[in-house]
N, C-alpha and C positions, 0 to 999 in steps of 0.2 A: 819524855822523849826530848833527845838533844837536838835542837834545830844548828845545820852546817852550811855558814854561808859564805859565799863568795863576796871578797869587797874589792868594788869600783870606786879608788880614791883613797888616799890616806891623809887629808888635810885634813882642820879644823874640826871637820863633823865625823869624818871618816873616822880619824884615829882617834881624835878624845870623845865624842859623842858614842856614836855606835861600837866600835873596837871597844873604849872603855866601859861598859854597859858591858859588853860580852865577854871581859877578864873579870869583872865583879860576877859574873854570873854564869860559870862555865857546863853549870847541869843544862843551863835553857839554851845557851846559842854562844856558838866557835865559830871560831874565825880560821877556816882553813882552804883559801886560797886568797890573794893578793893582785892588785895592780893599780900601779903607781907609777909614773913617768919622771918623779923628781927623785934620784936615786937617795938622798941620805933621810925622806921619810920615808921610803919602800924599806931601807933596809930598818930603821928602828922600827916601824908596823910589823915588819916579817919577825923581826927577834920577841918583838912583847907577846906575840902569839906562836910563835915557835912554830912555822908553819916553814916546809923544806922548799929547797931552794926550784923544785920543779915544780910547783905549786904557784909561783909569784913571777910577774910579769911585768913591763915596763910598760905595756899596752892594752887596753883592756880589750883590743880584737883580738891580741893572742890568746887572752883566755876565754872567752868568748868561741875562739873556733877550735878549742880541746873539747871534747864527748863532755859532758855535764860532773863540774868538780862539785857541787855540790848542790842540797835541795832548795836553795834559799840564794838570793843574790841584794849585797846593799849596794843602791848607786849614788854614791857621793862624789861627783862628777863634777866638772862648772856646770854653770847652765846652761851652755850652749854644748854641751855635751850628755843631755840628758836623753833625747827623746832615741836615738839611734843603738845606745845598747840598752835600752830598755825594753825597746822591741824586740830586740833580736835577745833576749834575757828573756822576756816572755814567749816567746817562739820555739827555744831551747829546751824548757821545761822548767824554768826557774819560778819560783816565787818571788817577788819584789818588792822593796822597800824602796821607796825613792825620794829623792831629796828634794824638795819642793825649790822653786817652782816645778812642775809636769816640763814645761819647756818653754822657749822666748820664745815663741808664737804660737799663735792659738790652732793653725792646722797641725803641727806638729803633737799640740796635746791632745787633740782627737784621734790623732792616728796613735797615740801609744793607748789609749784609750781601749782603744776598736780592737787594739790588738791581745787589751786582758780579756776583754770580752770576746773575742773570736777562741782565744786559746784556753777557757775557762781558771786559768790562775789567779792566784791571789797579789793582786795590787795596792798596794797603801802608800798612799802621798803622808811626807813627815807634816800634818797639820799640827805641829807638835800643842800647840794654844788650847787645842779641845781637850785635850786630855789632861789640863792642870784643873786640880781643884776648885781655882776660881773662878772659873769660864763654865766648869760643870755644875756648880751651883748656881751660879745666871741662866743657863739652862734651864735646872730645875725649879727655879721658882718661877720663870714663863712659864713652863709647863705644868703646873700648879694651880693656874689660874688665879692669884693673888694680883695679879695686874690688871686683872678681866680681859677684854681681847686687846694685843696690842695695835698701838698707833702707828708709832713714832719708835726712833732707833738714832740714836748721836753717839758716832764714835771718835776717836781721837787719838793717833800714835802719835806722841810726840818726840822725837829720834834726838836725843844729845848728839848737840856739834861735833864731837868729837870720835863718837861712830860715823856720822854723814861721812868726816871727811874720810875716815877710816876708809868705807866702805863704797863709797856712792862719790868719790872725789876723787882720790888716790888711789883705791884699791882695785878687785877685782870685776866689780860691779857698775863700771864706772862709766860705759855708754854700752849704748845698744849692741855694739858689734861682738861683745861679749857677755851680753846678760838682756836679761828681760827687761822691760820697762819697773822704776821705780815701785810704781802699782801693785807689779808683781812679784818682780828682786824681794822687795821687803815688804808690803803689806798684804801679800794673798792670804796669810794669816786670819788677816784680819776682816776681811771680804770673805772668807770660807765659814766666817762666826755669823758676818751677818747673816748671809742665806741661813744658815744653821737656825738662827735666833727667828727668821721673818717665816721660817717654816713652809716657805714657797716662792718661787724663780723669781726673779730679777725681770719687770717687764721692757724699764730701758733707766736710762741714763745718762746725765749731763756731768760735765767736770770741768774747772779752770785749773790751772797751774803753768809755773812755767821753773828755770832759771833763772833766778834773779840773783844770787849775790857768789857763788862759787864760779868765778871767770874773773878774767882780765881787767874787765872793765872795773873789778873791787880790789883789784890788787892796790895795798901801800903803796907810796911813791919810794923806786928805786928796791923795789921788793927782786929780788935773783929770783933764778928758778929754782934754786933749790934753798933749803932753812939749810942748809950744810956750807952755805956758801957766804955767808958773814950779812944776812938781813940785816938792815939798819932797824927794824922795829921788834926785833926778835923778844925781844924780853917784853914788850906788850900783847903780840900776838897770840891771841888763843889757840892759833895752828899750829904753833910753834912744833917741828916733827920730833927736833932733840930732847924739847920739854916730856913731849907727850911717849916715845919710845923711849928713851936712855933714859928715865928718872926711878924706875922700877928696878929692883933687886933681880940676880938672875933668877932668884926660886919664883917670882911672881910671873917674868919675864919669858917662861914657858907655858905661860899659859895665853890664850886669847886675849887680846888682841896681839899682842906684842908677837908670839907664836908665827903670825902669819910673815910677819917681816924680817924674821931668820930662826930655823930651826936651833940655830944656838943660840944660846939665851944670853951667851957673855956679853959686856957693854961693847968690847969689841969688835965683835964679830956684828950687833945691830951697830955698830955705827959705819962700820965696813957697808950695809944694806943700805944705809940711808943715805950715802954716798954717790954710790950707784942706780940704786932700784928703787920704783916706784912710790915709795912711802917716804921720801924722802925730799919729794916734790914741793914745792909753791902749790898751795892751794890753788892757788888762783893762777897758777899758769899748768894747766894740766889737760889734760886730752875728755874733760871728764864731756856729758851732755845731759846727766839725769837730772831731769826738776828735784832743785829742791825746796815746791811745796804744790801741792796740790789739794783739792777739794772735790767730793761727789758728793753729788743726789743720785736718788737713786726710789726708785717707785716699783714695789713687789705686787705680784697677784694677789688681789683680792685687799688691795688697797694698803698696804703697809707702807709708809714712806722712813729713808733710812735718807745721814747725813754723817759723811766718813770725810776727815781732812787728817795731813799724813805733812810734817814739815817738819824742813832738818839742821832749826838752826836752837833746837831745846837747850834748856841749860843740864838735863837732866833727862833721862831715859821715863817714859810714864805712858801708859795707856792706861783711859779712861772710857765708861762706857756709861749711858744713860736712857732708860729703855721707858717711855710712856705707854701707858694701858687707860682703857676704859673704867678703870679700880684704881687705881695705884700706880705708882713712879719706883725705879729701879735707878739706884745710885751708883758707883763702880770704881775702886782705883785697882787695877789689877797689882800696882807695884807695892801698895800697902798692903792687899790682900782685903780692903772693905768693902762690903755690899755692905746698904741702907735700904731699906724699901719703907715708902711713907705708903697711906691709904686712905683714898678719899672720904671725906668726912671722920676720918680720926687726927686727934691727936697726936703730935710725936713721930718718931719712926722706930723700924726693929731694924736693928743691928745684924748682920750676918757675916762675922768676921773669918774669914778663909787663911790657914796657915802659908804659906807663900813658898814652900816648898825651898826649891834648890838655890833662889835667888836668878837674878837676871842671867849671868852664866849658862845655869840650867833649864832656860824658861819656865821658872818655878814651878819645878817638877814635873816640867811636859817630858822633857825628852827621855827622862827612864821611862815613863807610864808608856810611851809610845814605842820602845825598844820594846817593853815588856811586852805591850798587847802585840806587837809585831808578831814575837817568837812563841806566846801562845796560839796565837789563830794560825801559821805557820804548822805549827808541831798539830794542830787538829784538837789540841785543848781550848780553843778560844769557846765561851760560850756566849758572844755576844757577834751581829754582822761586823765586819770591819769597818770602824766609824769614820775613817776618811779613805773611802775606798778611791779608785783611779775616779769611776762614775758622778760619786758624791763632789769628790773635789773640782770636777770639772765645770759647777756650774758659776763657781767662785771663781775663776779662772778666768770664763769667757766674759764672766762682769768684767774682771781689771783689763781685759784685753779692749772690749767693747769702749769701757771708760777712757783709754787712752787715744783711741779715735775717738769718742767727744773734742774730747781737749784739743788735739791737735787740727781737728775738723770745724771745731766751736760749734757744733751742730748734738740735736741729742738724737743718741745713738738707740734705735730699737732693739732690742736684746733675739727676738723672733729672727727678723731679719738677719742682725747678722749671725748666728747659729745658723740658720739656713747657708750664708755664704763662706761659712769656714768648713763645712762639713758636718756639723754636729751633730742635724737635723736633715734628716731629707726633702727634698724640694716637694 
């Protein structure tokens, strides 16, 4: 059975992630209606799936209040446009795939929550990380008992410069008024593992971080506000926006990153955007607010303690992971694809080398696995629960929510307590 779904959004994820998943795969899941508010990718999404012109919308309330276009709906929204036609998608009769975060606040993600739950439909948050090979085999050897009972849990994103600024500087994600907290923007991934891995809630939680180096106060002397505007340090600067946008061919230049800062890929047409619009910015003079670095602790039921720092000034994109047990130690580079596990009182360790799928692009290999299971469990072939249901993912959620008042409160935050006061939990 072919699953037919509605898409909310045609950027980055919208059209090359999910849309391209469902042109490689047109027996499992179509693409037949549209909404997109930026007319020249509404109209290349409409043409790559051939989907008619009363079908596609510049709004996604206009299609949202047409009778039900299809049984399945993706929401690749901003973030701050998540939780409101997600609701009203699950209300509708839609199935849903949605684009993680749930939504910038944490009442907002109880209420889309409450609402798969109220209207019995199927919700899956894109945890796309669980679904890669090497996160499922960390999995499976906790669950193994090779480590005997765990301890201990050390995680570590650590974000290349060059997406921070991308992303969390310049881009879309770039303070609060338009996106979730860093926590969540980018690492709920990686918080929906640990609960995953600790096998039991989050009791509370402390965090430091702040801004320290993407502001004013780090700007070169005589820095412009724009790298288009003749920086005296430009040719040292690791910011540099000409460097990092114009040095790419147009065939690369269509793809992500470069994609988000003009649909056309010509050097012209991106140097026309960097001129003008936002990626063409001073790092350091920019509207941004997201820390970029932070740290948690974090203490689960039944004694698990976990330790997760997330900072954006890497040379190089790398998550690492290192899991202590009562047996045995779990080693982790997710970018190389190795697990090690040593065992106590032996010699050596075993190797457990994981293929690395699509590369970072793909989140090696998460995002098909996660298309895929989508349009399985959708079509009623899935023979497994939906592994990051709205439910599931919400306990990882109200961690990075809860951890952000840590930080901002310098206080630790009871995970009980605040569930009770977002709505999670009943009084």
């Amino acid at each position: 059975m072919t699953v037919d779904a509605a898409l909310l959004g045609a950027g980055n994820r919208g059209r090359f992630t999910y849309g391209a998943w469902a042109r490689k795969h047109p027996d499992e899941l179509r693409i037949t209606a549209l909404a997109e508010p930026d007319p020249q990718r509404r109209a290349a999404c409409q043409s790559e799936h051939g989907i008619p012109d009363e079908r596609v919308f510049a709004d996604w309330r206009e299609l949202t209040a047409r009778p039900q276009l299809a049984s399945s709906m993706i929401i690749a929204t901003s973030d701050t446009m998540h939780a409101e036609p997600a609701i009203r998608a699950l209300e509708s009769g839609y199935d849903v795939l949605l684009e993680k975060p749930i939504a910038p606040t944490p009442e907002e993600c109880v209420a889309v929550v409450a609402a798969a739950e109220r209207t019995g439909r199927l919700l899956q948050i894109s945890h796309v990380l669980r679904y890669t090979g090497f996160y499922e085999k960390v999995r499976e050897l906790v669950a193994s008992g090779v480590l005997g009972d765990l301890v201990t849990i050390d995680m570590k994103e650590h974000v290349a410069y060059w997406h921070m600024t991308h992303s969390f500087v310049r881009g879309k994600f770039r303070n609060r008024e338009m996106a979730a907290p860093l926590v969540l923007a980018k690492t709920c991934h990686d918080l929906d593992l640990m609960v995953w891995l600790a096998g039991s809630a989050p009791r509370r939680v402390a965090s430091m971080g702040s801004l320290q180096h993407f502001q004013p106060a780090g700007a070169p002397e005589g820095a412009p506000a724009r790298c288009t505007d003749g920086c005296p340090v430009q040719a040292e600067c690791p910011h540099d926006a000409e460097r990092l946008y114009l040095g790419p061919s147009e065939e690369i230049a269509r793809l992500w990153p470069w994609s988000d800062v003009s649909p056309d890929p010509s050097e012209r047409a991106r140097r026309a955007a960097l001129e003008t619009g936002r990626y063409g910015r001073c790092v350091y003079h920019c509207d941004n607010d997201v820390v970029d670095h932070q740290v948690l602790a974090v203490e689960f039921d039944g004694g698990v303690t976990a330790t997760f720092t997330v900072q954006g000034l890497a040379s190089e994109e790398r998550r690492t992971i290192r899991l202590t047990g009562t047996r045995g130690e779990l080693r982790g580079v997710l970018h190389e694809g190795l697990i090690e596990v040593s065992r106590h009182g032996r010699f050596g360790t075993e190797q457990h080398p994981v293929e690395p799928g699509s590369g970072l692009v793909g989140h090696f290999g998460g995002d098909e696995r996660l298309v895929e299971h989508f349009a399985a469990a959708a079509s009623g072939k899935g023979t497994e629960s939906v592994r990051t249901s709205g439910q599931t993912s919400l306990s990882g959620h109200l961690l990075g929510f809860a951890a952000e008042r840590a930080r901002e409160t310098h206080r630790v935050v009871e995970l009980a307590d605040f569930r009770r006061e977002v709505g999670a939990d009943p009084a």
